[in-house]
C-alpha positions as CSV (number, residue, x, y, z in Angstrom):
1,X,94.3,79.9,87.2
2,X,96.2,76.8,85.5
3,X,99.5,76.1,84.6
4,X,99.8,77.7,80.8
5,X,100.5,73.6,79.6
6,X,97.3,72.3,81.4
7,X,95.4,74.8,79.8
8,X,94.3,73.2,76.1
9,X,90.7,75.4,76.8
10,X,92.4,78.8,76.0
11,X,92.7,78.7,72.4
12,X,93.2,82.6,70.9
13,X,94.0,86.1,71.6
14,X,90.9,88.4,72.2
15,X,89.4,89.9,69.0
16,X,86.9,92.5,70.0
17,X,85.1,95.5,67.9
18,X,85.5,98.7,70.0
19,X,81.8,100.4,70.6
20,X,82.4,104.2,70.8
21,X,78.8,104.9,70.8
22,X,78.2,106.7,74.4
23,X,81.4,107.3,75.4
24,X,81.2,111.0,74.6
25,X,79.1,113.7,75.5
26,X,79.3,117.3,74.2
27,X,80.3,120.3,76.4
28,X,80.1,123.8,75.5
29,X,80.6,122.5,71.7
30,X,83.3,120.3,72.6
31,X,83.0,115.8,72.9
32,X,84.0,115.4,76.3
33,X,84.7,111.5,77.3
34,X,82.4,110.4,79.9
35,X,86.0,109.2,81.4
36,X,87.4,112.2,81.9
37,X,86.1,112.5,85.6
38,X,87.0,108.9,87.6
39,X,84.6,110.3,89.8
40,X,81.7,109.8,87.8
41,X,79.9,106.8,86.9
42,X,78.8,106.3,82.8
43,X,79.1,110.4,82.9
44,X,76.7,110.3,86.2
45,X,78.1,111.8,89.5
46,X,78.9,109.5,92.2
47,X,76.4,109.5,94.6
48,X,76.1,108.2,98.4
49,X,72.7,109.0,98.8
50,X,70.1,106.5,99.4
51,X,69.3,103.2,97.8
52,X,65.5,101.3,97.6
53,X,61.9,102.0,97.6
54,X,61.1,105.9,97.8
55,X,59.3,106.9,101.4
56,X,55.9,109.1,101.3
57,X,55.2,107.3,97.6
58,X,51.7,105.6,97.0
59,X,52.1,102.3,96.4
60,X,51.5,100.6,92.7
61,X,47.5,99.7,91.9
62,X,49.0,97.2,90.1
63,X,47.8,93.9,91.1
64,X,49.4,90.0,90.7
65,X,47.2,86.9,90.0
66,X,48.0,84.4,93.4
67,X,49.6,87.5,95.7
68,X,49.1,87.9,99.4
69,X,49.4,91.3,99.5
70,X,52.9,91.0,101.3
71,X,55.9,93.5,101.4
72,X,57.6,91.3,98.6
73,X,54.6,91.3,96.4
74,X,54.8,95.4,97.1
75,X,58.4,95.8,96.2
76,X,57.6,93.7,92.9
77,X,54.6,95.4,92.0
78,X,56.1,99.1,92.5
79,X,59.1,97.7,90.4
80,X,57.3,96.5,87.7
81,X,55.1,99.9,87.6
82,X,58.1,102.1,87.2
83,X,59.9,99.7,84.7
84,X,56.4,99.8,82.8
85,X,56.4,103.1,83.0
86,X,60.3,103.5,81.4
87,X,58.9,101.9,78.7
88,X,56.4,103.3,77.8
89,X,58.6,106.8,77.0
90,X,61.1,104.7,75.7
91,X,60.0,102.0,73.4
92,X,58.9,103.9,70.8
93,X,62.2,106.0,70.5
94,X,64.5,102.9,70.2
95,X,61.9,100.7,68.2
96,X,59.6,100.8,65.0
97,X,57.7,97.4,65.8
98,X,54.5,99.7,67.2
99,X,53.5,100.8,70.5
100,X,54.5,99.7,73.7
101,X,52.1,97.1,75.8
102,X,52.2,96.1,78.9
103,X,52.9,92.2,80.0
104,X,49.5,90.7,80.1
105,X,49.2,89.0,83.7
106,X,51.6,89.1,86.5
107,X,51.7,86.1,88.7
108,X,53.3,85.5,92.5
109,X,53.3,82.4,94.1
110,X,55.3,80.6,97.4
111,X,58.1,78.4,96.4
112,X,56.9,77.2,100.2
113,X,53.7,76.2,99.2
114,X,52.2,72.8,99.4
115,X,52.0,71.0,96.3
116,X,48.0,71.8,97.1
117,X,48.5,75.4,96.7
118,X,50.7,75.5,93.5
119,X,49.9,77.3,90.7
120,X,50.7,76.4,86.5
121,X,53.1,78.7,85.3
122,X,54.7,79.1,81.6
123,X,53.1,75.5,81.7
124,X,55.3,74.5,84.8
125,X,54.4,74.4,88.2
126,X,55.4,76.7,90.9
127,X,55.4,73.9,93.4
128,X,59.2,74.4,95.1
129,X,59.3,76.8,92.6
130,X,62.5,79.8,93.8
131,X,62.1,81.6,90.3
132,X,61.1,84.7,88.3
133,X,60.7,84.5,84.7
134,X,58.9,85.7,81.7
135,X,56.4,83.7,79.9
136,X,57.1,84.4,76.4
137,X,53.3,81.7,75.5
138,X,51.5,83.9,77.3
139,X,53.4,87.4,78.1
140,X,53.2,87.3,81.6
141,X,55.9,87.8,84.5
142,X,55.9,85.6,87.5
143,X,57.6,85.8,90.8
144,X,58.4,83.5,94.0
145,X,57.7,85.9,97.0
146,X,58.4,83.5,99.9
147,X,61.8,82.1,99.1
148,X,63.7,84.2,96.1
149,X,62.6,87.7,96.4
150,X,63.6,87.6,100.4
151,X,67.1,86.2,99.8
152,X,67.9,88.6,97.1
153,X,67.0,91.0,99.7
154,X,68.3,89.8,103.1
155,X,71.8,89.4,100.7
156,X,72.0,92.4,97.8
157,X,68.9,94.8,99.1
158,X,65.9,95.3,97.7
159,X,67.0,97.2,94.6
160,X,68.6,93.7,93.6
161,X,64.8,92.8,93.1
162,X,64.2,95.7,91.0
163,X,67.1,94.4,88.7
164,X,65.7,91.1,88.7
165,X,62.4,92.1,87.4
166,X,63.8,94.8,84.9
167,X,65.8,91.6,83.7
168,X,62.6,90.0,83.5
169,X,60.5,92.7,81.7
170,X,63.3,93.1,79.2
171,X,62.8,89.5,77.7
172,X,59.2,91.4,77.3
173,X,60.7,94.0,75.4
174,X,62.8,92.0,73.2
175,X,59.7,90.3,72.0
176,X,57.3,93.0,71.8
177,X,60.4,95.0,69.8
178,X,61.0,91.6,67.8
179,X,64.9,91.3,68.5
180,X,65.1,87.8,68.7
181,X,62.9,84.8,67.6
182,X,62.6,81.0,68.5
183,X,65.5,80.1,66.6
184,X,67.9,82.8,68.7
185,X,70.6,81.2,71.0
186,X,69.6,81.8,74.7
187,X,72.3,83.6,75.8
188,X,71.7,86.2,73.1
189,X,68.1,87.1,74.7
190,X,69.7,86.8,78.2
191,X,72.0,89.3,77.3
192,X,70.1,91.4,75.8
193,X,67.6,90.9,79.0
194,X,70.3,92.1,81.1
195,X,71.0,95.2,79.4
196,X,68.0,96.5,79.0
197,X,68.1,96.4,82.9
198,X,70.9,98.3,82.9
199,X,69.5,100.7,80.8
200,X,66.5,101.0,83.0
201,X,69.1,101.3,86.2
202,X,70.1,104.2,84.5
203,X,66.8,106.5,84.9
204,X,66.5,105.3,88.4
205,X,70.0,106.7,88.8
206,X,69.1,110.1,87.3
207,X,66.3,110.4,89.5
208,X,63.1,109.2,87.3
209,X,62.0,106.1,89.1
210,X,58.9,107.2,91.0
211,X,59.0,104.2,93.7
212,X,62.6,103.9,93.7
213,X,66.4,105.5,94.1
214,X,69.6,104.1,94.1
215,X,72.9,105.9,94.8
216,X,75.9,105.5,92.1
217,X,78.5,104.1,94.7
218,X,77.6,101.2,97.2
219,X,74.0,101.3,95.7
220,X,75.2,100.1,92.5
221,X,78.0,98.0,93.4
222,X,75.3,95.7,95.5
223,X,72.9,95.7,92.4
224,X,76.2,94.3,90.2
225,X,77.2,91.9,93.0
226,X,73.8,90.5,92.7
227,X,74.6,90.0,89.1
228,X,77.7,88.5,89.7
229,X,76.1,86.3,92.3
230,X,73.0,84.4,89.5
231,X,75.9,84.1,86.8
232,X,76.5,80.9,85.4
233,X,78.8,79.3,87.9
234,X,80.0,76.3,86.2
235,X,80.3,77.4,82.8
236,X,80.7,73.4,81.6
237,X,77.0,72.4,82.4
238,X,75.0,72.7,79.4
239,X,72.0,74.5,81.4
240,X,74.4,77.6,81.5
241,X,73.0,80.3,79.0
242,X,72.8,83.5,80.9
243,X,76.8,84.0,80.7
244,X,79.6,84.8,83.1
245,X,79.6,87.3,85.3
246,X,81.9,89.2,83.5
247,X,79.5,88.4,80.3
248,X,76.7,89.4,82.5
249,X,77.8,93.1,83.9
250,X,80.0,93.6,80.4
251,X,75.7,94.0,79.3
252,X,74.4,96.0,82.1
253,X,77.0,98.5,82.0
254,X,76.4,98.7,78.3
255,X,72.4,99.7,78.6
256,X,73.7,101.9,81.8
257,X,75.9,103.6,79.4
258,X,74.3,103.4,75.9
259,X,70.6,103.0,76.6
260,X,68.5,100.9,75.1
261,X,70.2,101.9,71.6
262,X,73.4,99.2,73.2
263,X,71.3,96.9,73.6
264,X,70.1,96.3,70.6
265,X,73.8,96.0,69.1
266,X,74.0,92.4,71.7
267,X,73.7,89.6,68.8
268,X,75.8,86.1,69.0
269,X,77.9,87.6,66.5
270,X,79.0,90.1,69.4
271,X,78.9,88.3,71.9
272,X,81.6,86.0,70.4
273,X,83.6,88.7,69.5
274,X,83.6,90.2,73.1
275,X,84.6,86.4,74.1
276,X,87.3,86.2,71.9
277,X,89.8,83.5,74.0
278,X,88.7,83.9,76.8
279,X,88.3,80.3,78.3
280,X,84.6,79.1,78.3
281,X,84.3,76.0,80.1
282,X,86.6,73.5,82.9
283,X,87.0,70.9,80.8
284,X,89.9,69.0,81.8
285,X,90.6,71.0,84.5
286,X,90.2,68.8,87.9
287,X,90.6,72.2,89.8
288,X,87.7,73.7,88.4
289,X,90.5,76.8,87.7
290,X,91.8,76.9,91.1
291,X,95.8,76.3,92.3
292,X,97.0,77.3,95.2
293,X,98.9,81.1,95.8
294,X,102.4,80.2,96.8
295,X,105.9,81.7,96.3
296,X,106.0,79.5,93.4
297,X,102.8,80.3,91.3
298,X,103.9,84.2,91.8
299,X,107.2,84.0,90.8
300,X,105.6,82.1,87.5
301,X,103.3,85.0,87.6
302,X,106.2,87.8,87.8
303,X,107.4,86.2,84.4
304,X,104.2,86.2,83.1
305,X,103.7,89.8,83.8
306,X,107.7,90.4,82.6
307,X,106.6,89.0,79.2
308,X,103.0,90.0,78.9
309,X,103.5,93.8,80.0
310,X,107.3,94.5,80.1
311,X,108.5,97.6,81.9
312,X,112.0,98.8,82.5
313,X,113.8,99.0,85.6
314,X,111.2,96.1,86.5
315,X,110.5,96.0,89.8
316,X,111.9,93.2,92.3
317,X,109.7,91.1,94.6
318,X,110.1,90.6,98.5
319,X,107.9,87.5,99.4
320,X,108.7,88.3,103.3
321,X,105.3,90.6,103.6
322,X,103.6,93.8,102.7
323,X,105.2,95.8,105.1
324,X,108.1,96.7,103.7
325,X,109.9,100.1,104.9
326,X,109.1,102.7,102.1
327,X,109.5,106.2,102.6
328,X,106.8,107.6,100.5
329,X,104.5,104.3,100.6
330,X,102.2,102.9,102.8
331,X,101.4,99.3,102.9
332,X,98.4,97.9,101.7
333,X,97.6,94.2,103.0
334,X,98.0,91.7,101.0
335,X,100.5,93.2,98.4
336,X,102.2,96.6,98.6
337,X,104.0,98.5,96.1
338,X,106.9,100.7,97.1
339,X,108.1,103.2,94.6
340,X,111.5,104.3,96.0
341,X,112.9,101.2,96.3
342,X,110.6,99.6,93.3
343,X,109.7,96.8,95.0
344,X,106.7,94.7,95.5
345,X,106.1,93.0,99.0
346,X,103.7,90.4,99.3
347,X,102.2,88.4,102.7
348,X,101.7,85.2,100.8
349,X,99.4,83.4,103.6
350,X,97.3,86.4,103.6
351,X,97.0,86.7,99.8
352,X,96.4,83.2,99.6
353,X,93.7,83.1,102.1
354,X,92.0,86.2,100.1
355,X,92.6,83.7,96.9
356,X,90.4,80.7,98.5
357,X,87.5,79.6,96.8
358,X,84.2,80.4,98.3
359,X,82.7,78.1,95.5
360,X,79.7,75.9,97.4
361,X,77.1,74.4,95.6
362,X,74.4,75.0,98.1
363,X,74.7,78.7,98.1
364,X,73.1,79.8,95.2
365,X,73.5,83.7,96.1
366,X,77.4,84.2,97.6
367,X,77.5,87.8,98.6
368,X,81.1,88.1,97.0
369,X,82.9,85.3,94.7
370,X,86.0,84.5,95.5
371,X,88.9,82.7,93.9
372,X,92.8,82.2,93.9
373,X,92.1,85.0,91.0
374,X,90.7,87.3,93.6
375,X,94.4,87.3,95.0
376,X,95.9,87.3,91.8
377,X,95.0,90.1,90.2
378,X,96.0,92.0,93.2
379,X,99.0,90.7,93.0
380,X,98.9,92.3,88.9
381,X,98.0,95.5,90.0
382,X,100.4,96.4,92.5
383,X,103.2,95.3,88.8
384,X,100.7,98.2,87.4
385,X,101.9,100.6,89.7
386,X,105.6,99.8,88.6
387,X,104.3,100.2,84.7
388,X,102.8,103.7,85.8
389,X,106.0,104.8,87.4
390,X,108.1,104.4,84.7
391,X,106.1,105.9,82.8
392,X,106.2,109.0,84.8
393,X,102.3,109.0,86.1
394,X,101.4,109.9,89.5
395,X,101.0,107.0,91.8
396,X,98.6,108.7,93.9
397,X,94.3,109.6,93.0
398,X,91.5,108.2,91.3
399,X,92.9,107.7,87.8
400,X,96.2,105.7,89.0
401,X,94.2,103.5,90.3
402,X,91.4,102.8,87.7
403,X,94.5,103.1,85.1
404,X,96.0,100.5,87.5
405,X,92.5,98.4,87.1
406,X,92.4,98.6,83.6
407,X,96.3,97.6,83.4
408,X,95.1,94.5,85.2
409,X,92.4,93.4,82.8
410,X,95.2,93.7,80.2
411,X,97.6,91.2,81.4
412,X,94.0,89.0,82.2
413,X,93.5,88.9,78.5
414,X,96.9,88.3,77.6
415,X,96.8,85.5,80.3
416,X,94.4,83.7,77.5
417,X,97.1,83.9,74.9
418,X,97.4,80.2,73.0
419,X,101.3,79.3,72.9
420,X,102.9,81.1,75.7
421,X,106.1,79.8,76.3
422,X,106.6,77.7,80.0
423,X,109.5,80.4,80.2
424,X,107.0,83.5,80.1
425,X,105.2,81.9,83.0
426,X,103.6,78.8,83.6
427,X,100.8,80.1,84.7
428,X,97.3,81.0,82.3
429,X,94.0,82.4,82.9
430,X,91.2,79.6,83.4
431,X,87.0,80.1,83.3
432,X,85.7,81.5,86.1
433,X,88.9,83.7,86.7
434,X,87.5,86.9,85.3
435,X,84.5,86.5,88.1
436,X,86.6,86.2,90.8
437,X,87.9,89.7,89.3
438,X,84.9,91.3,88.7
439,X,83.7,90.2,92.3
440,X,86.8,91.7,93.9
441,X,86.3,94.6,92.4
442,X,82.9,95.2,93.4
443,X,83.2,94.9,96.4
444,X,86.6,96.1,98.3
445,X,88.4,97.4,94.9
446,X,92.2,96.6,96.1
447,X,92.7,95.5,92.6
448,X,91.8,99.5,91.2
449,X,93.6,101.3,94.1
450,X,96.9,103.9,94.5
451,X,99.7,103.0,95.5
452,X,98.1,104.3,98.9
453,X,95.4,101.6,98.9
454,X,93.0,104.7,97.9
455,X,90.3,103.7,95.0
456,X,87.0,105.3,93.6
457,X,83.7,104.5,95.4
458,X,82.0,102.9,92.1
459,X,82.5,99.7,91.8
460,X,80.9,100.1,88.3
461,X,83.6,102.5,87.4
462,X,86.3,99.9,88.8
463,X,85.0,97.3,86.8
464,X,84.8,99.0,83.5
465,X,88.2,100.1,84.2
466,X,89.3,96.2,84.0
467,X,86.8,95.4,81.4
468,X,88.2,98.2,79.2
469,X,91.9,96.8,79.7
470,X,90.5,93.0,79.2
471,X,88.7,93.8,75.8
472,X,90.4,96.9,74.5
473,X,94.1,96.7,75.3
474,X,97.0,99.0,76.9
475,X,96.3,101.8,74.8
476,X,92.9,102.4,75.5
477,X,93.8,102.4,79.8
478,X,96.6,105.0,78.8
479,X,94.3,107.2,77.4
480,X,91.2,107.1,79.0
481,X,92.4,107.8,82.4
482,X,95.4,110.1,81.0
C-alpha cells in the first residue's frame, strides 16, 4: 500500500457493468434478493456439516493411465466421476455445441519419480513434474499424486483437490462448448476454468455430489483459501495468466452463484471491465506494495478515509491501543470502535504485526496471505462502523458487519483513484493489496465484523460483501444488507 505519489501504476477509477443475473430468486410470487438473509451463502443456508469424500460410497471404476492405485489417485478419480457426472446433466442445458463427452484419457504420475519412470504429458514430461492440467492436443487430464495432490491436502483438505480438478475439467468444457479458441488470451479460459468450478461447487453444496460434501461455512472458506493460495503472486512476471486472487474467487463465486450461465458471460472484454484501475502489476514499486503500519501511514489513512467516504461527526483516533473504556463496546484486538465516545483505538504493534508480509517464494501454497493490507483494511472497517452510526444502523448482527465489509471494499476501490491530492492521504492501494484482503477475510473475517468483533461464518459471504463494495460502490452495500 504505496504512498498515493509513488503510485504511477494506478491509473483510473473502476468502471464495472453490474451482473444482476442470479441475484434474485422468486418467493411466493415475489423476487426475493439472495442477500436478504447474511446467513445464507449465494441463497444456500450456511452449513457446518461435514466437508470431503462421502463414507459408505463405492469408489469410482474410473481408472488413470500410470496410477498406483493410492488414496490420492482415489480422491482424484471419485472427483473427476462426480464432475463428469455434473456435466453430463448440465452441458446440454447451457450449450448448443452437441452432447457432452468425456475427457479421453486421464493420466497420474509422481512428481518424485526418477527421470526413468516419467511419463510424456501434453508433450512435456512429468519428470519433477508438481502439476495438474488439461491437455487441450489430446483431451486428457493429468495429475501429480505424490507431491501436489498431498500438499493441497495436508494444507486446504481434500475438497481443495476436488476444486483443482473441476478447474481442470472446465478448460474441457470450454473446448467441448467452443468458448474460447487458440487465439483467446489465457486468462480468459482460466477464468472461465475457475468458474465453472464454482459452478460445479455449487451442486456439491446442495447435496448432489455422490463421492463428496462440503459444508457452506469453514468448508468453503478452505476451498477459496486454496484459490487464494495458486493466484498469481507477482502479478509483474509475464507467466502470470490465471489472475489475482481477487480475479480468481471474483469467478468462482460467480459460477457458485449464476451457474454455468455466468460463466459463459467471462470474456476479456469483462474481465477488463471488472479490473477497471485496479493496479495490475509492481512496476516501480521496490516494496513489492508493502510500507510499514505506523502512526504515520494511519493518520495518512484517516484522511484518506475523510476524503474518500466522508461522514459527519467523524470519529477521532486514539493510537494508545484497542482497549479503550466504552460503555456499550467491547474491544476487538487490533482496532476497536467505540460508539459512545466515537472513537477508534488502535494497538499499532499489533496491527502492524497482523500487516507483515508472509510473502516467501519457496512456499508455493501459504495457508493465508498476508500483507500490511491485511491490517489495513481492518483499520477501514472499524471507520465503517462510524459511517453506519451516523447513519442510524445498528452496530450490532450479521448485516453491520458484511455492510461494514462491503464499506471497506469501497474506500479499496477509491484507494485506486488517479489524482488524489497528498492532502486526501498519501497513501494508495498497490497490486496484491486486494489479496491480502480477500485472504483476511477468508479466514478470521475481522475486516466484516460488528462492532462486537461478531461476523458471519461464510467467508464466501464476507468476501462478496467487499467484492460488491470494491466493484459496485456505496450504494449497492447500503442496500443489499439494508
Amino acid at each position: 500500500m504505496p504512498k498515493v505519489r509513488a503510485t504511477a501504476i494506478i491509473t483510473a477509477v473502476l468502471i464495472v457493468v453490474v451482473l444482476v443475473a442470479g441475484c434474485t430468486r422468486l418467493v411466493d410470487g415475489r423476487a426475493v434478493s439472495i442477500y436478504d438473509d447474511p446467513f445464507k451463502v449465494a441463497g444456500l443456508p450456511t452449513t457446518d456439516g461435514p466437508s470431503g469424500p462421502r463414507t459408505g460410497v463405492p469408489d469410482s471404476t474410473l481408472t488413470a493411465t500410470n496410477g498406483d492405485g493410492s488414496a490420492e489417485d482415489t480422491l482424484a478419480l471419485n472427483a473427476v466421476d462426480d464432475i463428469q457426472t455434473y456435466w453430463h446433466a448440465e452441458f446440454g442445458k447451457e450449450f448448443q455445441s452437441g452432447d457432452f463427452k468425456p475427457v479421453d484419457t486421464l493420466l497420474s504420475w509422481s512428481a518424485k519419480a526418477p527421470r526413468s519412470d516419467a511419463r510424456e504429458f501434453c508433450k512435456e514430461t512429468t519428470f519433477h513434474l508438481v502439476n495438474a492440467a488439461y491437455c487441450r492436443l489430446d483431451n486428457s487430464i493429468g495429475w501429480d499424486r505424490s507431491v501436489l495432490l498431498p500438499a493441497m491436502t495436508d494444507t486446504f483438505g481434500k475438497m481443495a483437490v476436488v476444486m483443482v480438478l473441476a478447474h481442470e475439467y472446465g478448460h474441457a468444457v470450454q473446448t467441448m462448448a467452443r468458448l474460447v479458441g487458440a487465439k483467446d488470451p489465457v486468462i480468459v479460459k482460466e477464468q472461465q476454468a475457475d468458474c465453472f468450478a464454482g459452478a460445479f461447487m455449487r451442486s456439491v453444496a446442495e447435496g448432489k455430489s455422490k463421492h463428496f460434501t462440503i459444508n457452506t461455512s469453514d468448508g468453503l472458506n478452505s476451498v477459496l483459501a486454496a484459490t487464494v493460495a495458486i493466484r498469481d503472486s507477482d502479478p509483474s512476471d509475464p507467466e502470470s495468466v490465471h489472475g489475482s486472487a481477487f480475479e480468481r474467487v471474483t469467478a468462482v463465486q460467480a459460477g457458485f452463484t449464476d451457474g454455468a450461465k455466468g460463466c459463459k458471460r467471462i470474456d476479456m472484454d469483462e474481465i477488463n471491465q471488472r479490473r477497471g484501475a485496479l493496479p495490475k502489476t509492481f512496476d516501480g514499486d521496490t516494496g513489492r506494495g508493502e510500507y510499514e503500519i505506523n502512526k504515520e501511514t494511519l493518520i495518512e489513512l484517516s484522511k484518506a478515509l475523510a476524503a474518500l467516504l466522508p461522514t459527519k461527526p467523524s470519529p477521532t483516533y486514539d493510537y494508545s491501543g484497542a482497549k479503550i473504556a466504552c460503555p456499550s463496546g467491547i474491544a476487538t484486538e487490533p482496532v476497536s470502535y467505540c460508539p459512545d465516545k466515537n472513537t477508534i483505538g488502535t494497538d499499532i504493534p499489533s496491527l502492524a504485526q497482523r500487516g507483515t508480509s508472509n510473502w516467501d517464494v519457496d512456499d508455493p501454497l501459504p495457508l493465508k496471505v498476508t500483507g500490511d493490507y491485511n491490517g489495513y483494511i481492518v483499520f477501514i472497517s472499524r471507520y465503517t462502523l462510524a459511517v453506519q452510526k451516523n447513519h442510524g444502523q445498528e452496530l450490532v448482527g450479521a448485516k453491520t458487519g458484511l455492510r461494514a465489509a462491503c464499506l471497506s471494499g469501497v474506500v479499496t476501490g477509491k484507494l485506486a483513484a488517479p489524482n488524489r491530492p497528498a492532502s486526501q492521504g498519501d497513501i494508495g492501494l498497490a497490486a496484491g493489496d486486494l489479496d491480502e484482503a480477500v485472504s483476511g477475510l477468508l479466514t478470521d473475517g475481522l475486516a466484516a465484523s460488528d462492532v462486537t468483533g461478531q461476523t458471519v461464518p461464510s467467508g464466501f459471504a464476507r468476501v462478496d460483501a467487499f467484492r460488491a463494495g470494491v466493484l459496485y460502490g456505496e450504494n449497492t452495500c447500503m442496500s443489499r444488507y439494508s
